[in-house]
C-alpha positions as CSV (number, residue, x, y, z in Angstrom):
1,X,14.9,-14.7,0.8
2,X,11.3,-14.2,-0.8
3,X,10.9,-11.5,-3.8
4,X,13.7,-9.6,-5.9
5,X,16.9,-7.9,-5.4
6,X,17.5,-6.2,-8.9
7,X,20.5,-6.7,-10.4
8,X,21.5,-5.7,-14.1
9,X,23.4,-9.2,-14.7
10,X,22.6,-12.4,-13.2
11,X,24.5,-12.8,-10.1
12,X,23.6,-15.8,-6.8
13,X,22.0,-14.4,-3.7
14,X,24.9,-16.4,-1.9
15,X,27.4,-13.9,-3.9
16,X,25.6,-10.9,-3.2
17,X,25.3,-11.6,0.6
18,X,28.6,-12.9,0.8
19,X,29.9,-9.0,-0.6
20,X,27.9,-7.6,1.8
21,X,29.3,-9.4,4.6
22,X,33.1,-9.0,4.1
23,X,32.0,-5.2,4.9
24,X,31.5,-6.6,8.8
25,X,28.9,-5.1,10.2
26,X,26.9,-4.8,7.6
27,X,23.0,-4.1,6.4
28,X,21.3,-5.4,3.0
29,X,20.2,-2.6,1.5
30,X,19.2,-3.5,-1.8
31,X,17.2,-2.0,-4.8
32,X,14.0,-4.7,-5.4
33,X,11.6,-5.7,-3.1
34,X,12.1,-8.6,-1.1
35,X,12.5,-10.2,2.7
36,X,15.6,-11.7,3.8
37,X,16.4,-13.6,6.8
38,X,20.1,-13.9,8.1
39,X,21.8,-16.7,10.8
40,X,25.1,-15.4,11.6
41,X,26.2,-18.5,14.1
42,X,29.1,-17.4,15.2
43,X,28.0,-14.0,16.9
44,X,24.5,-16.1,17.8
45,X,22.1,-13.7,15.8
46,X,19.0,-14.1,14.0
47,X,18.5,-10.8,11.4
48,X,15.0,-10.5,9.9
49,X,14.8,-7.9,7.2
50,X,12.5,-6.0,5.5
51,X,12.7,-3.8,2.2
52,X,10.8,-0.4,2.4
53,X,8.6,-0.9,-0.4
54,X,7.0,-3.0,2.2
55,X,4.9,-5.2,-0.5
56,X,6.3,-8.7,1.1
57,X,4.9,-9.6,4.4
58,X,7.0,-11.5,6.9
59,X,5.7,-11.9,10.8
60,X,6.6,-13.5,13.9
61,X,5.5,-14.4,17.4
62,X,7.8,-14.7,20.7
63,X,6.6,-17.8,22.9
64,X,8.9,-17.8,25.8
65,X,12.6,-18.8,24.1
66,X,10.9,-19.5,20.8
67,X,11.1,-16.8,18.3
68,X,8.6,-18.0,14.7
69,X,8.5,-16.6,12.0
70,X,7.0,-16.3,8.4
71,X,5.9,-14.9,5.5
72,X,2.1,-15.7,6.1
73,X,0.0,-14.9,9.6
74,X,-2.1,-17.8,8.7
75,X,0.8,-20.2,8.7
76,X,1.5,-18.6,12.7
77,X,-1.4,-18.3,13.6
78,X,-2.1,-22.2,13.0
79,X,0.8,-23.1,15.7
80,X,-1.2,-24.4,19.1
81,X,1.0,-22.2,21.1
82,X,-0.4,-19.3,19.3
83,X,-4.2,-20.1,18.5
84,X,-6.5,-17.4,16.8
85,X,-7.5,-14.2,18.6
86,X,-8.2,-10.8,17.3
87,X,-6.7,-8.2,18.6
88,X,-9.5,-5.6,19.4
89,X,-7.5,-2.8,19.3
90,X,-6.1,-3.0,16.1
91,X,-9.3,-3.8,14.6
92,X,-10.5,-1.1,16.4
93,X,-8.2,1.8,14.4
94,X,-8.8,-0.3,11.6
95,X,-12.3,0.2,11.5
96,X,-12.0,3.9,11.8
97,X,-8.4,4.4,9.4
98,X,-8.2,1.4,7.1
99,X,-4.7,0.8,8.2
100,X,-2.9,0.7,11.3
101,X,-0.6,3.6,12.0
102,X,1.6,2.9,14.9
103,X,3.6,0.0,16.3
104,X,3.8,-3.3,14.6
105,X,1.0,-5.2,16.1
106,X,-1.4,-7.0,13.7
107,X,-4.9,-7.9,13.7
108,X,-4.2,-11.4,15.3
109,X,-3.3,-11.5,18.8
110,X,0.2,-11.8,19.7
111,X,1.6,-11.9,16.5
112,X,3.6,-9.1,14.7
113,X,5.3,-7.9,12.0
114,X,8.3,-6.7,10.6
115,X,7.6,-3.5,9.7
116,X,8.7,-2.0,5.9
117,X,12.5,-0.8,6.1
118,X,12.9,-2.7,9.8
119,X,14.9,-5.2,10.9
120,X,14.4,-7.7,13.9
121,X,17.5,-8.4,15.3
122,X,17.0,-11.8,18.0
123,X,20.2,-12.8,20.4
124,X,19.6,-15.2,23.5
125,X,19.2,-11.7,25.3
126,X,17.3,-9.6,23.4
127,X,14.6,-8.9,20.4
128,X,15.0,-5.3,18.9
129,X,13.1,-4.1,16.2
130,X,14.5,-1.1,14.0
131,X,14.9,1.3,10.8
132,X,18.1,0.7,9.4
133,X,17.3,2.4,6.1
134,X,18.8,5.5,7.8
135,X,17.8,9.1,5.7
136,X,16.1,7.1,3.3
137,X,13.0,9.1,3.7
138,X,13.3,12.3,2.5
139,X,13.6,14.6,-0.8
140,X,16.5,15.9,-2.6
141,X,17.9,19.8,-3.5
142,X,17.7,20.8,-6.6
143,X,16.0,22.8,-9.8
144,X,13.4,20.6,-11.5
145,X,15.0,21.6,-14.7
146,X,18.1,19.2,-13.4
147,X,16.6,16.5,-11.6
148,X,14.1,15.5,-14.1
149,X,17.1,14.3,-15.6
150,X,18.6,12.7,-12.8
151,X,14.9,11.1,-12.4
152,X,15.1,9.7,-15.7
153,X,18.5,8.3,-15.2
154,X,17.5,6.4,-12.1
155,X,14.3,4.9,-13.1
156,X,15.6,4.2,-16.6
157,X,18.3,2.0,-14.2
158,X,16.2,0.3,-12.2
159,X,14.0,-0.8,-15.1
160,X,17.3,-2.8,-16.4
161,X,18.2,-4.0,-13.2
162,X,14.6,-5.5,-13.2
163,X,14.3,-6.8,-16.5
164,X,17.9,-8.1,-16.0
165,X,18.8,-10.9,-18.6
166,X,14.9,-11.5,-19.6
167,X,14.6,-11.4,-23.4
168,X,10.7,-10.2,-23.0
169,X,9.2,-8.0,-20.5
170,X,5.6,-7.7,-19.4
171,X,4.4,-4.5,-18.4
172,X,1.2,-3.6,-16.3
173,X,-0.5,-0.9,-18.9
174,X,-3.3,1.5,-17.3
175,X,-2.6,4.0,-19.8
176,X,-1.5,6.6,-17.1
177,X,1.5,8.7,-17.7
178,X,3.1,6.2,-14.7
179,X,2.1,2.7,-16.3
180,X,3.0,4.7,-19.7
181,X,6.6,5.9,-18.8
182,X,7.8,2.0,-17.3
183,X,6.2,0.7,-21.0
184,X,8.3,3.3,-22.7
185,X,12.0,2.7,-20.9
186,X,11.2,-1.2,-20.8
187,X,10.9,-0.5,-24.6
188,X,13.7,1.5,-24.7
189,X,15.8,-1.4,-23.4
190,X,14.6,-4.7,-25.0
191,X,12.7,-3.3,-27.9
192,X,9.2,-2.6,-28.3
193,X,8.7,-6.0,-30.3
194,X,9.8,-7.6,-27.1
195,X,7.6,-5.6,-24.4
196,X,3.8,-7.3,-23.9
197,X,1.2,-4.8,-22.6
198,X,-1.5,-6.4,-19.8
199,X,-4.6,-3.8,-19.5
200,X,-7.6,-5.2,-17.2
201,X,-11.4,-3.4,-17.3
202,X,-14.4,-4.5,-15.6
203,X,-17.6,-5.3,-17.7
204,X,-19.8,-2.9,-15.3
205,X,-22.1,-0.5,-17.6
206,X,-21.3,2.4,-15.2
207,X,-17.3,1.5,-15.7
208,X,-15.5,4.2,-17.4
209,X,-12.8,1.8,-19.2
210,X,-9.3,3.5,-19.9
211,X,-8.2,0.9,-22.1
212,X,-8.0,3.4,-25.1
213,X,-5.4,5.1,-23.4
214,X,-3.4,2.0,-22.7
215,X,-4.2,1.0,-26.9
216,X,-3.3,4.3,-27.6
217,X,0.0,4.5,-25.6
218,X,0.5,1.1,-27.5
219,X,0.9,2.3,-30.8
220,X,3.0,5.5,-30.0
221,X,5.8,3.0,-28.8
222,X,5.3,0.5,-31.3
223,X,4.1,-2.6,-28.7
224,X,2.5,-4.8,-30.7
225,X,1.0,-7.3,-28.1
226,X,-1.5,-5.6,-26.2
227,X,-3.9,-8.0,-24.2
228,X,-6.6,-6.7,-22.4
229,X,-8.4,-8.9,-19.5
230,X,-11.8,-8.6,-19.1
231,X,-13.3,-8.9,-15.5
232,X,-17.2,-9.8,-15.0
233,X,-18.4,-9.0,-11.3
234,X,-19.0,-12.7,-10.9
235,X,-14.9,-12.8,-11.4
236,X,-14.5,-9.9,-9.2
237,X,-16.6,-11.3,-6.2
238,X,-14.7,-14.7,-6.7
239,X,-11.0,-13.3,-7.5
240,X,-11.5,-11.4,-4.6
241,X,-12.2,-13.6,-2.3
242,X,-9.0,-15.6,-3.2
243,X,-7.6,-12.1,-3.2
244,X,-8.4,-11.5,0.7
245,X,-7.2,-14.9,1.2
246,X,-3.9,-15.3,0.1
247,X,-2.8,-11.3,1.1
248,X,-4.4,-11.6,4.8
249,X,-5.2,-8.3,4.7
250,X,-8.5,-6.8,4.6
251,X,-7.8,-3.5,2.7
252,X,-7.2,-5.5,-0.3
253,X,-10.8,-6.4,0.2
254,X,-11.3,-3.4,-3.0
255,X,-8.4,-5.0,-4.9
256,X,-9.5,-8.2,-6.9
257,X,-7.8,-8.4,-10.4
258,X,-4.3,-9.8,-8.9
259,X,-5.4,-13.6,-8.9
260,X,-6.4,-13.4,-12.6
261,X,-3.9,-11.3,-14.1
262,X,-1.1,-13.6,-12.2
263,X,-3.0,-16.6,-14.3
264,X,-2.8,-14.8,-17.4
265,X,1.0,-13.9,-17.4
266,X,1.7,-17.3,-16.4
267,X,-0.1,-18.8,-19.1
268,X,2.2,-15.9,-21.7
269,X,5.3,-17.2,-20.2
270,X,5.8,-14.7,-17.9
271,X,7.2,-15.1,-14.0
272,X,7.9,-11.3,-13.7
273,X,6.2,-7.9,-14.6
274,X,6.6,-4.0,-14.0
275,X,4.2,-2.1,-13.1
276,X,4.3,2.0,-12.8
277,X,2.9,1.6,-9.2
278,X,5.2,3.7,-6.5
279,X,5.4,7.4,-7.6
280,X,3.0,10.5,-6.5
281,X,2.3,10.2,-2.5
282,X,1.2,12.4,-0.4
283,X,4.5,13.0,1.8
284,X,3.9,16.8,0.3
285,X,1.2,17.1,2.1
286,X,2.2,16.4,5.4
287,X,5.2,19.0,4.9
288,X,2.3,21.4,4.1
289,X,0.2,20.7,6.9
290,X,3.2,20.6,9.0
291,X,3.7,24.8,7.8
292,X,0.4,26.0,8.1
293,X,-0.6,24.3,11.5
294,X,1.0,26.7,14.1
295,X,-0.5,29.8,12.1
296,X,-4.4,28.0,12.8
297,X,-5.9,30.2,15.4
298,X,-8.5,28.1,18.1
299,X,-7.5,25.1,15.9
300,X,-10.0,22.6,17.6
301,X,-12.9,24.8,16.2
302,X,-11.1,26.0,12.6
303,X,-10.8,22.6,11.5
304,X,-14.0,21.0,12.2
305,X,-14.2,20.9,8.3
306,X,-12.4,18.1,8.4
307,X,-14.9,15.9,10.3
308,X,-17.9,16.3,7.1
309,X,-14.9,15.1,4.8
310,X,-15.0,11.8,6.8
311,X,-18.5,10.7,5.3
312,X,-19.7,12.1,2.2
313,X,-17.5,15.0,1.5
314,X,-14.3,14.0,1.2
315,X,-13.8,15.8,-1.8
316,X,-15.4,18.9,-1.1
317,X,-13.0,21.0,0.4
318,X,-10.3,20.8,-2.3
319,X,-10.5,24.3,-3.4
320,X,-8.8,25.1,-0.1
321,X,-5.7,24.1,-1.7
322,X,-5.6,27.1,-3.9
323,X,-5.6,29.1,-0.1
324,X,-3.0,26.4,1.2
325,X,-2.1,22.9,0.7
326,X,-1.7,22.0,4.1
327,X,-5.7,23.1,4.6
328,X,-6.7,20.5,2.5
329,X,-8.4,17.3,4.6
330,X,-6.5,14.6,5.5
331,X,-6.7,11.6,2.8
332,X,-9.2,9.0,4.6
333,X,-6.5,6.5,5.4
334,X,-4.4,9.8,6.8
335,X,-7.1,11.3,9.1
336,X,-6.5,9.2,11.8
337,X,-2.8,9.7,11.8
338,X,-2.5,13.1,10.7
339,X,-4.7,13.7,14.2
340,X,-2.5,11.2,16.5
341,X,0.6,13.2,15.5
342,X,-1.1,16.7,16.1
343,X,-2.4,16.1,19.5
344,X,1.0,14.3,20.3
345,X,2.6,17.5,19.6
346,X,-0.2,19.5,21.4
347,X,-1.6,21.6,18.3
348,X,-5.2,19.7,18.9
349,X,-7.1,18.5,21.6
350,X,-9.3,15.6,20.6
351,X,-9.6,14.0,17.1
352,X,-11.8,15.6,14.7
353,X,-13.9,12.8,13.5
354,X,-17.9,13.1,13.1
355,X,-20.1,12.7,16.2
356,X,-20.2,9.1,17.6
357,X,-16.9,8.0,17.0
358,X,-14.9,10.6,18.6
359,X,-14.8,8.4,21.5
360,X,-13.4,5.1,20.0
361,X,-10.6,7.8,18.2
362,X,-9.6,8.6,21.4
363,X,-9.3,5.0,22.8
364,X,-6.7,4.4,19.7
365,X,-4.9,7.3,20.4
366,X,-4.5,7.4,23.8
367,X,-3.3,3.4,23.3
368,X,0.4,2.2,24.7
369,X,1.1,1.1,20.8
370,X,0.7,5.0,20.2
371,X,2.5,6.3,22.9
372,X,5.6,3.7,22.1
373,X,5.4,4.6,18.3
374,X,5.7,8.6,18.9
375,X,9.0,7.9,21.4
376,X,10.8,6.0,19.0
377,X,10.4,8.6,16.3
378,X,10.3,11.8,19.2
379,X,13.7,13.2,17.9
380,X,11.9,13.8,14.1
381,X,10.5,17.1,13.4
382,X,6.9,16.7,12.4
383,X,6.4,16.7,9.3
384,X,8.7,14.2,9.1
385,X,7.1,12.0,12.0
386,X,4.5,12.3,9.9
387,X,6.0,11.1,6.7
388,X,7.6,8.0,8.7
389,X,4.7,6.6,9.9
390,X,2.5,7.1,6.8
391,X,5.8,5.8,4.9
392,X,6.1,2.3,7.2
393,X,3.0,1.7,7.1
394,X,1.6,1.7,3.3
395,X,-0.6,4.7,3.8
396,X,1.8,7.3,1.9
397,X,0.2,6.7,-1.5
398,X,-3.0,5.4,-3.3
399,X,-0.3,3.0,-5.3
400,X,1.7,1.7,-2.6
401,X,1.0,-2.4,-3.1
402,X,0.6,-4.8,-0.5
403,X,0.0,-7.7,-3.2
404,X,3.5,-8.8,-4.2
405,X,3.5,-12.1,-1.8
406,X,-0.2,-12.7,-3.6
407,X,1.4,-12.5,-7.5
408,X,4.5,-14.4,-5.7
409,X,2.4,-17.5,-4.2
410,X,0.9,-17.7,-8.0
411,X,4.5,-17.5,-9.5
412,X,4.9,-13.8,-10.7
413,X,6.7,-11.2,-9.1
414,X,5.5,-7.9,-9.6
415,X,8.3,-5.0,-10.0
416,X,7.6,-1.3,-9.2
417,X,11.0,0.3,-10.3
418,X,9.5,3.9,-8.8
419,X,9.6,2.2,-5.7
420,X,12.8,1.0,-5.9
421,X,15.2,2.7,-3.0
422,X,17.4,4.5,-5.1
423,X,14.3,6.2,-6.9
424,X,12.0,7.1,-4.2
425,X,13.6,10.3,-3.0
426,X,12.6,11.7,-6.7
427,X,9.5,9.4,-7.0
428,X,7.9,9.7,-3.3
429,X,9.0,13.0,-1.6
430,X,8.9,16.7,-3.0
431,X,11.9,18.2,-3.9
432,X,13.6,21.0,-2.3
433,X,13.2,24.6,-2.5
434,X,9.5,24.4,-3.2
435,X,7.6,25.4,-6.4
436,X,6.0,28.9,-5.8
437,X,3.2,28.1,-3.4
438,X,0.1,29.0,-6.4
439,X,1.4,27.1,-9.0
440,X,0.2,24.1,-11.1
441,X,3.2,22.3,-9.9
442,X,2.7,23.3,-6.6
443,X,-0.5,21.3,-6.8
444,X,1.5,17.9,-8.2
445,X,1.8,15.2,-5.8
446,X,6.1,14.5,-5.6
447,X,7.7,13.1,-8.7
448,X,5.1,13.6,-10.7
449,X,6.0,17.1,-12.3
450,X,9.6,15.9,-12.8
451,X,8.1,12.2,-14.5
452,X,5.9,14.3,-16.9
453,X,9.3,16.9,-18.4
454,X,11.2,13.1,-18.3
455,X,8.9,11.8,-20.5
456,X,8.1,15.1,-22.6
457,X,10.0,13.4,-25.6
458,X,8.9,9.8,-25.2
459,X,5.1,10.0,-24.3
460,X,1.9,12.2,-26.3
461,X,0.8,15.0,-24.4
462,X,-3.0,13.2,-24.0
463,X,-1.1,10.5,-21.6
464,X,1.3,12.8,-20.1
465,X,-2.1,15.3,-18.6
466,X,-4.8,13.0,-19.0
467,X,-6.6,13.2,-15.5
468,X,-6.2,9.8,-13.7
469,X,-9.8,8.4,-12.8
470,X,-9.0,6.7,-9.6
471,X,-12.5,5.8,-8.3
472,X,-12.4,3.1,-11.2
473,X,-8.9,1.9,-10.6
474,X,-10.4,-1.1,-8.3
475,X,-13.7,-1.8,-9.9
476,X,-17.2,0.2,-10.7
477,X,-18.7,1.8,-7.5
478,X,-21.8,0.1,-8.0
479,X,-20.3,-3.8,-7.6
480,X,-18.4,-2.4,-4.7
481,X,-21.7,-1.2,-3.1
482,X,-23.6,-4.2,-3.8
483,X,-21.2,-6.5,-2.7
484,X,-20.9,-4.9,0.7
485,X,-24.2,-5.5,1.4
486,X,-24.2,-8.8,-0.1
487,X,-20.8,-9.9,1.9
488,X,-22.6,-8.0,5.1
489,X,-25.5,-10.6,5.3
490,X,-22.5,-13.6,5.7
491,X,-20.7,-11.6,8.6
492,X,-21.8,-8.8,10.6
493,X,-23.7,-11.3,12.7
494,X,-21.2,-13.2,14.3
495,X,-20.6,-10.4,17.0
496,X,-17.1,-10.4,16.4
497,X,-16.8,-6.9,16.8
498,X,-15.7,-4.8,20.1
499,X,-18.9,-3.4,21.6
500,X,-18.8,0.3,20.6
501,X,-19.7,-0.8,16.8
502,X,-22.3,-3.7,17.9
503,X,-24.9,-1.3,16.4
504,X,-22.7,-0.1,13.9
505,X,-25.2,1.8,11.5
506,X,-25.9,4.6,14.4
507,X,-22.3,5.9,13.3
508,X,-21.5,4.5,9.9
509,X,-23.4,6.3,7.2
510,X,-24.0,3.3,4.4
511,X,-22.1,4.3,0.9
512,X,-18.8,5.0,3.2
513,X,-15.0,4.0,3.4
514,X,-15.3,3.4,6.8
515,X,-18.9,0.9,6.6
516,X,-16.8,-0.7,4.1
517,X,-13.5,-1.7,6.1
518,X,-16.2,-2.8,9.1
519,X,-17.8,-5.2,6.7
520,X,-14.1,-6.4,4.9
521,X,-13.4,-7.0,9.1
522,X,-15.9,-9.4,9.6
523,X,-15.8,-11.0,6.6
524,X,-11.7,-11.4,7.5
525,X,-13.0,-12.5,10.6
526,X,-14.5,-15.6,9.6
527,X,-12.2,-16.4,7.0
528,X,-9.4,-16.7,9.5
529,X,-10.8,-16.5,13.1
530,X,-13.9,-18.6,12.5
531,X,-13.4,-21.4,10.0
532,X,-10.4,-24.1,10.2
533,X,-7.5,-22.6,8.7
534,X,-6.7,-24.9,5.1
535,X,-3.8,-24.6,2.5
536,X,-6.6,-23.8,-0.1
537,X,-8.7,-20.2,-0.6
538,X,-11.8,-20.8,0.5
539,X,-15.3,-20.8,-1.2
540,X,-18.2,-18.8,-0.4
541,X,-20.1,-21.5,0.8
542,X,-17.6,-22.3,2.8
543,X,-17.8,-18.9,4.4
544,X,-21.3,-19.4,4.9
545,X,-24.2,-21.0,7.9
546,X,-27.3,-22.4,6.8
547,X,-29.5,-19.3,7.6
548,X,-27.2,-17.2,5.0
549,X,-26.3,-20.0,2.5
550,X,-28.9,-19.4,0.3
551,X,-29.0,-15.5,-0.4
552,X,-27.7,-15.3,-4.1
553,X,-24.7,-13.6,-5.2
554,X,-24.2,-9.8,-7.1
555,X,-24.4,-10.4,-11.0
556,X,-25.4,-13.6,-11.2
């Protein structure tokens, strides 16, 4: 077992799992976030399992009677029988969404994962991979007047069963009403002299800092111990990088503070933190769009809209939310799905994604992986296909982490108690009936209208409304920018990429989401594809041929 399974005193894992089992045929569902692998010998089974919050990778790779497995790609991908080859047409979808949406490939060839909330069951006979969290995923009945409450109670719980029997707690501290609330009930439980704030902000002279609002939450509870990291870009490019490394995953290519924060709560003491990561996704949305699409007339024309929002606009058609949620554009790591799922169900013809790529969406979407992913889920309505699919695969809020195995390998675990099972059907999915459709709660993402009457008595009103600025949650726009370009010179020349985006500029506008994930792809491609794989991050050097060794790093 890798990560946490939260309990309120301190109990062995052999004890827990030995509880479970006397129940026979059991499954290990557990509040935390962890992976667990268990050899029954007698009945000849090997039972991989994954939590839902997903954050804690573990993979494996069939060769012929063999079945490997482990936490890291890298360590599978080493194995001669395996060997190092990208599999085009997840990097493909990548490219265009981000994230992968269906099936549980990955981006190396052959290899797979266990999918957040799966298990992979392996017998001499067989290798099945499956949900076992049964109706985990969906919201509760109820006036908000009574499950604020109830959300209180929960998330109050599973912040003790996190702290467990740690005297201090080290809390994550944005300054957000989310970070804001886990400060105030870790408070609440060990004392405010006992609870040490961490706030990062980047030196940038465009960043809009938020630390105030994390000083200023601070002093309302009475934390006394409020550190705040300060992150040059020369840190970011080279945190990152270490970053990329140790996560394997090219999204986190725009989240770069983990390495440094783990360093710095190491050096307080700390092997654990919480962090208000986990509540506020966008499985609203979905339900929304889900309502509305039937009543679209000549669809494939009405929502050509959402092709602009892909580029430069994807912003500019909020207001339509005022008309009706589910016209609002997809989220760009949703578009992709959100069209997969509507031409599965026949309410669209062909994706609508800006000219030039239309072609490569198709390709995705007409894939085996897709056609597999919709059958196992076919008996779902759609919305909740939808929700499934976003919900497995990380894409179902902006603060869903894929980082605890990073703050893990540099001894910290990081704890999302939103996150937690017992909390997300109050935390991650909208409550049922529906606020009136015009309403400012309407317009809240799930849990966050019940978090903010929780914390009514606990947290100032300037924390509880403030507007979150998200576009400087991962660094200033500027470094991000620059260092695209900069990482671009190091790897868009090594033709690693399928033919359709060998002259990618023709179809991705500079300045964009989607230029971005093609450059984080080839820099992931010679990090793990190109160079010899090492137990150590690499250096940019390292990364780099003698025609490109000498161009000169952002901010220095």
């Amino acid at each position: 077992m890798e990560g946490l399974i939260a309990a309120e005193t301190p109990v062995s894992l052999s004890s827990i799992l030995g509880k479970k089992r006397e129940q026979g045929d059991w499954e290990p569902r557990f509040d935390g976030h962890y992976i667990l692998v268990w050899a029954d010998a007698a009945r000849r089974r090997l039972s991989l399992f994954r939590d839902p919050t997903g954050g804690f990778r573990l993979y494996y790779v069939q060769i012929g009677d063999l079945l490997l497995f482990s936490a890291s790609a890298k360590a599978l991908a080493a194995h001669d029988a395996v060997g190092r080859r990208l599999n085009s047409s997840v990097a493909e979808e990548r490219v265009l969404a981000g994230l992968s949406h269906w099936g549980n490939e990955t981006l190396w060839e052959g290899i797979r994962e266990v999918l957040p909330g799966y298990c992979l069951e392996a017998s001499p006979k067989n290798l099945r991979h499956r949900w076992y969290w049964g109706e985990l995923l969906q919201g509760v009945e109820g006036r908000p007047e009574d499950l604020a409450p109830e959300l209180a109670a929960r998330v109050r719980q599973a912040v003790r069963a996190s702290i467990g029997s740690d005297g201090r707690v080290a809390v994550a501290l944005s300054g957000g009403i989310d970070s804001s609330a886990i400060a105030a009930l870790a408070a609440k439980e060990v004392g405010a002299g006992n609870v040490e704030a961490f706030t990062y902000e980047f030196s940038g002279p465009d960043y809009v800092s938020e630390a105030h609002f994390a000083a200023q939450t601070c002093r309302h509870l009475g934390i006394k111990k409020h550190h705040i990291l300060q992150i040059s870009q020369e840190n970011h490019l080279n945190d990152g990088l270490e970053m990329f490394w140790r996560s394997e995953d090219f999204i986190n290519r725009w989240k770069q503070y983990p390495p440094k924060l783990a360093r710095v709560l190491r050096q307080r003491g700390f092997s654990k933190f919480l962090t208000g990561d986990g509540i506020g996704s966008r499985m609203g949305w979905f339900e929304d769009l889900s309502d509305v699409m039937p009543w679209i007339p000549w669809r494939d024309k009405a929502l050509r809209y959402w092709r602009v929002t892909q580029n430069h606009l994807e912003h500019g058609f909020d207001w339509l939310d005022y008309v009706h949620p589910g016209l609002t554009p997809p989220y760009r790591f949703l578009h992709l799905l959100a069209m997969g799922v509507l031409r599965a169900h026949g309410l669209i013809i062909k994706p609508l994604f800006p000219s030039g790529i239309g072609d490569a969406a198709c390709r995705v979407l007409d894939s085996s992986r897709v056609r597999d992913a919709m059958q196992e889920i076919r008996h779902l309505p759609l919305a909740r296909q939808l929700q499934h699919l976003s919900f497995i695969h990380l894409s179902s809020s902006i603060d869903t982490s894929r980082t605890e195995g990073v703050y893990r390998e540099l001894g910290v675990l990081r704890v999302s108690p939103f996150f937690f099972p017992s909390c997300l059907a109050l935390t991650h999915f909208p409550y049922k009936p529906k606020p009136f459709l015009w309403s400012s709660s309407r317009r809240m993402r799930p849990g966050k209208e019940l978090l903010i009457s929780a914390m009514r008595h606990l947290l100032p009103e300037d924390i509880l409304y403030r507007p979150k600025l998200w576009i400087q949650a991962s660094a200033p726009s500027s470094w991000l920018i620059r260092e695209n370009d900069w990482i671009a010179r190091r790897t868009l020349s090594s033709r690693l990429l399928p033919p359709f985006y060998e002259n990618n500029e023709r179809f991705i506008f500079p300045g964009t989401f989607r230029r971005g994930y093609l450059i984080a792809l080839g820099l992931w491609h010679r990090m793990f594809m190109e160079r010899s794989l090492g137990s150590k991050p690499p250096t940019w050097d390292d990364l780099s041929d003698e025609p490109r060794a000498a161009a000169s790093a952002p901010g220095r």
